[in-house]
C-alpha positions as CSV (number, residue, x, y, z in Angstrom):
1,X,32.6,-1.3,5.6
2,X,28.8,-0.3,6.4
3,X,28.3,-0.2,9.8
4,X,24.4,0.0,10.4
5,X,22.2,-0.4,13.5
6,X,18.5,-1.9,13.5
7,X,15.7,-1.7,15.8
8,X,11.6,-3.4,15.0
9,X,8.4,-3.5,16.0
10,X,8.5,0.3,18.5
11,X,4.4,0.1,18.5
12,X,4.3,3.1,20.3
13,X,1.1,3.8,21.4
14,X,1.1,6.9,24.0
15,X,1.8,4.3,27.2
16,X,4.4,4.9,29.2
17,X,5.8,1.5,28.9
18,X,6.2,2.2,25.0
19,X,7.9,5.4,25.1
20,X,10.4,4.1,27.9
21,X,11.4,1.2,26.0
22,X,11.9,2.8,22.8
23,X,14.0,6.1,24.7
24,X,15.8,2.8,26.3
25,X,17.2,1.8,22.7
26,X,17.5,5.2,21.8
27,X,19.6,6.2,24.6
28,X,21.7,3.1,24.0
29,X,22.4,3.9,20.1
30,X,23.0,7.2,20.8
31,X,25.6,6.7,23.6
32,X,27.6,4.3,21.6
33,X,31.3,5.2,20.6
34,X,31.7,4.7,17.3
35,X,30.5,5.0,13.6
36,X,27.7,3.8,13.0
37,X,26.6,4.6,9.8
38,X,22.6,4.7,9.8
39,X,19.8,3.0,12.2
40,X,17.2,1.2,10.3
41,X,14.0,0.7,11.6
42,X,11.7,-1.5,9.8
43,X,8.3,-1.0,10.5
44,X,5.5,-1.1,13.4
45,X,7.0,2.3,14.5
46,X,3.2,3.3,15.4
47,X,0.6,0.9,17.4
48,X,-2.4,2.2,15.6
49,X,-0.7,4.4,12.6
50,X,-2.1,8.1,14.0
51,X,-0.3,10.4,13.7
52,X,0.7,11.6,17.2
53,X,1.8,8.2,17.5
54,X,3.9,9.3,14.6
55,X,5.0,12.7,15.9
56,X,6.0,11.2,19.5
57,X,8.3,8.7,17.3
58,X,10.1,11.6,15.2
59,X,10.5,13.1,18.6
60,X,12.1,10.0,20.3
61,X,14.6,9.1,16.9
62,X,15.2,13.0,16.6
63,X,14.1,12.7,13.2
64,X,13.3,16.2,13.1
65,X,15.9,18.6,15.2
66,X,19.0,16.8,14.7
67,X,19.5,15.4,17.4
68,X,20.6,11.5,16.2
69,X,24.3,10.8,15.4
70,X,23.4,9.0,12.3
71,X,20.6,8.9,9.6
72,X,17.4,7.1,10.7
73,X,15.9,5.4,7.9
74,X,12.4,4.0,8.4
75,X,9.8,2.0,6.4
76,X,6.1,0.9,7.5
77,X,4.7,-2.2,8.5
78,X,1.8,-3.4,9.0
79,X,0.7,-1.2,12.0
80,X,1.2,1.7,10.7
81,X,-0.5,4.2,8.1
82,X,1.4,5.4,5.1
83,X,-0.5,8.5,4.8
84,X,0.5,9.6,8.4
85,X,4.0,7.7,8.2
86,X,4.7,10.3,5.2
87,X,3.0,13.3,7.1
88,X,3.9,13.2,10.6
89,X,7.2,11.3,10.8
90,X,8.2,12.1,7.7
91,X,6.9,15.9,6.8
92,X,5.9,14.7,3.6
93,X,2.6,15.5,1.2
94,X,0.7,12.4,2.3
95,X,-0.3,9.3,-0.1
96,X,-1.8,5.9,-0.5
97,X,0.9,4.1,-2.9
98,X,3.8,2.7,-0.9
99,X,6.7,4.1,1.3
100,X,9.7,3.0,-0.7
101,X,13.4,5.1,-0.1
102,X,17.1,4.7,-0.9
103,X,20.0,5.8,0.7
104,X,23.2,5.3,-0.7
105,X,26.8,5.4,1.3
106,X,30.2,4.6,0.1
107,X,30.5,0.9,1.2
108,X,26.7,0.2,-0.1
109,X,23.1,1.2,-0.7
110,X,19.8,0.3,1.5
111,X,17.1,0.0,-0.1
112,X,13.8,0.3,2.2
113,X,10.9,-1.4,1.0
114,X,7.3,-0.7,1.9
115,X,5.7,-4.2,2.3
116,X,2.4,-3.1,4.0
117,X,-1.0,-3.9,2.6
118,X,-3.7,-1.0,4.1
119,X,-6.2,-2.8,6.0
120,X,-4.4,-6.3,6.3
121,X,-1.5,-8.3,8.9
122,X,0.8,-9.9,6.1
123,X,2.3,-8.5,3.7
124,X,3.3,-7.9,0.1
125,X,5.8,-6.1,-2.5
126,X,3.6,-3.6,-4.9
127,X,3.9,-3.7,-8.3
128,X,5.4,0.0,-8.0
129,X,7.5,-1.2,-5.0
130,X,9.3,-4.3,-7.6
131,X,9.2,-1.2,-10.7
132,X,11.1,1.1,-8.4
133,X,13.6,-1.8,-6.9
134,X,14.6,-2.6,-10.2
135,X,15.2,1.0,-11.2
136,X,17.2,1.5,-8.1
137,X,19.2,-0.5,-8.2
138,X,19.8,0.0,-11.9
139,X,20.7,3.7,-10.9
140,X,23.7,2.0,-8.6
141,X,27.2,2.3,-9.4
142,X,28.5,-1.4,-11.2
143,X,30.0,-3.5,-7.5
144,X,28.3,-1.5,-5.2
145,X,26.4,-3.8,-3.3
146,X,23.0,-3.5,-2.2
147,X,20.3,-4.8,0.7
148,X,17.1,-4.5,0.9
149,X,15.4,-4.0,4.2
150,X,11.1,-4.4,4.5
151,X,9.1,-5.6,7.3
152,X,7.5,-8.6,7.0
153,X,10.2,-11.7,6.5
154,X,9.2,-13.5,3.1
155,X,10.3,-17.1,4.9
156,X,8.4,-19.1,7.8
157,X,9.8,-18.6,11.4
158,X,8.3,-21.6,12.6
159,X,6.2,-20.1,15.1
160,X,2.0,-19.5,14.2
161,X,1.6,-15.8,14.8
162,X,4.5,-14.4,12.6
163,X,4.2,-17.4,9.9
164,X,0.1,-16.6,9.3
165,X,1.2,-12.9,8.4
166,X,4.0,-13.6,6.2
167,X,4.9,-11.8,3.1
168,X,2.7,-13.2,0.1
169,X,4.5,-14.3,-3.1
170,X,7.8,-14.9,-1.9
171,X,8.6,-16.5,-4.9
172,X,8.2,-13.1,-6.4
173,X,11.0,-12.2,-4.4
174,X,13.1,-14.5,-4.6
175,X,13.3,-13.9,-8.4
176,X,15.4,-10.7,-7.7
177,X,18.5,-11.6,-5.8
178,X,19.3,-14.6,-8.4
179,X,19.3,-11.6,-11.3
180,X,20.8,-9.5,-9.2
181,X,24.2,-10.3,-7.9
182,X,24.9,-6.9,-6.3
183,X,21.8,-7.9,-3.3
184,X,24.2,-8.7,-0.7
185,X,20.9,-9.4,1.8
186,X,18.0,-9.1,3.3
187,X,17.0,-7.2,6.4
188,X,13.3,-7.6,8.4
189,X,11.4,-7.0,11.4
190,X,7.7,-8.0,12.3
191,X,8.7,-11.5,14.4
192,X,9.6,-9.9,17.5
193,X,12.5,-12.5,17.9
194,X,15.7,-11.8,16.3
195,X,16.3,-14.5,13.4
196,X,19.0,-15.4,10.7
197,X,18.3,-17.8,7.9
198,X,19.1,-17.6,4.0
199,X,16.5,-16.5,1.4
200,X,17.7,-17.2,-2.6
201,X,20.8,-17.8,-1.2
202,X,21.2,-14.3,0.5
203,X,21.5,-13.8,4.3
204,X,18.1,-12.8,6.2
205,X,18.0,-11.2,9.3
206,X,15.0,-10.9,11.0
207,X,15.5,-8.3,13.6
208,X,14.2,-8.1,17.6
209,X,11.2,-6.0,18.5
210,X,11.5,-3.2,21.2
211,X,7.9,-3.3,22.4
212,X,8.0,-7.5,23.3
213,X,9.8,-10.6,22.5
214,X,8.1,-14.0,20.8
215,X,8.0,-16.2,22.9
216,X,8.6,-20.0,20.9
217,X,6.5,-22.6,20.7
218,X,9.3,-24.5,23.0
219,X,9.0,-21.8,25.2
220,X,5.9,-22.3,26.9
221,X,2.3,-21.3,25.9
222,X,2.7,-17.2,26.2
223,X,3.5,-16.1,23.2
224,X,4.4,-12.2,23.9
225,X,7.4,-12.0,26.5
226,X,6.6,-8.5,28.0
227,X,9.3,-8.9,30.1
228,X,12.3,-9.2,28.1
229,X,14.4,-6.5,27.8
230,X,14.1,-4.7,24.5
231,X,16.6,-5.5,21.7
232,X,18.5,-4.4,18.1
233,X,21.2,-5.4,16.0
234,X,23.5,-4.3,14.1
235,X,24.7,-5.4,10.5
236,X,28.1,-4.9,9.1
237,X,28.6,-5.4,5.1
238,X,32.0,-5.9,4.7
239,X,34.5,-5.0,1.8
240,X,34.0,-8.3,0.6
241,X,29.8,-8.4,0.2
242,X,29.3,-10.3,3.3
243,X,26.7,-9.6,5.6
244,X,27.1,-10.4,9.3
245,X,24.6,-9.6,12.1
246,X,25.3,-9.2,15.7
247,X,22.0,-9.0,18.5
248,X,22.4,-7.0,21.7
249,X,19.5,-6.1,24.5
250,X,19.1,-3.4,26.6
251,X,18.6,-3.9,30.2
């Protein structure tokens, strides 16, 4: 069984209110009893994609002295900067092409996805990105299952801000999982409102955003809740492929 945690959408931005919110989580995740067996956190770490806002990030997650119970696996989103994603949170040689990673445990493999476009709000799965998905997975053991975690959700949320910056070409997409019987799911961010629908007849899980929550279109005219507390999920791939999400908040 993979056990793994998930927090979205940090866009920490050197204000108080960011960094307290994000510690919150982090303080939370860290404190909890047992395995967990990564955090994912997919994309909009940084506000404006510098890299202190980087650095204070690496510092919060303890992606650089240790200090997190678990491996923290991140991927960009459309805040953020891949040349000072690689540098700063990352200490990697920087670069333009996209930030794509695999990690691979007993139960399973996560594959996480750069979907960011420089310059632009929605998003979309390089030619490189699809080249390096398919050699991945590939590269997996035969019946080890697989999901594949990216920011931008490639299905409408029926709500205007998150549906005008969606991820282009779905259809691309949705090629993959029907070749691929070993994709056991799909795992997002970028809606700020936790989510679970089907995409090519895989789970998707949108997950909840730690800086606000969207507010629905049936939920009055505001559409950033700054009030709500922040949130993450976690996602549990069982022995059997199936994927099953569960959404908490921190108060």
């Amino acid at each position: 069984m993979l056990v793994l945690a998930h927090i979205s959408d940090l866009h920490l931005d050197g204000s108080a209110r960011a960094t307290e919110r994000a510690e919150r989580v982090r303080d939370r995740l860290w404190e909890l009893p047992g395995h967990v067996d990564a955090l994912l956190v997919t994309g909009d770490i940084a506000d404006h994609g510098t890299e202190p806002e980087y650095e204070e990030a690496a510092r919060i997650l303890g992606l650089h002295t240790g200090d997190a119970p678990f491996p923290v696996l991140t991927c960009p989103g459309n805040h953020d900067s891949r040349t000072a994603h690689r540098k700063a949170l990352l200490r990697r040689p920087g670069g333009r092409g996209p930030v794509d990673s695999v990690h691979v445990f007993g139960d399973g493999a996560v594959l996480l996805c750069d979907s960011s476009v420089p310059g632009r709000d929605d998003g979309k799965l390089d030619e490189e990105t699809y080249d390096w998905i398919e050699t991945t997975l590939d590269g997996l053991d035969d019946g080890l299952p697989a999901l594949l975690a990216f920011h931008h959700p490639p299905v409408p949320l029926h709500h205007p801000l998150p549906d005008s910056h969606p991820l282009r070409h779905p259809d691309r997409l949705a090629a993959l999982p029907a070749r691929r019987p070993q994709v056991a799911g799909l795992i997002t961010g970028h809606a700020h409102t936790p989510a679970a629908t089907t995409f090519a007849g895989r789970p998707l899980t949108v997950g909840p955003g730690v800086a606000w929550t969207l507010r629905l279109p049936w939920e009055g005219e505001r559409v950033a809740d700054r009030d709500a507390p922040p949130g993450y999920a976690f996602h549990v791939l069982d022995d059997s492929g199936r994927l099953t999400s569960h959404f908490r908040v921190v108060t």
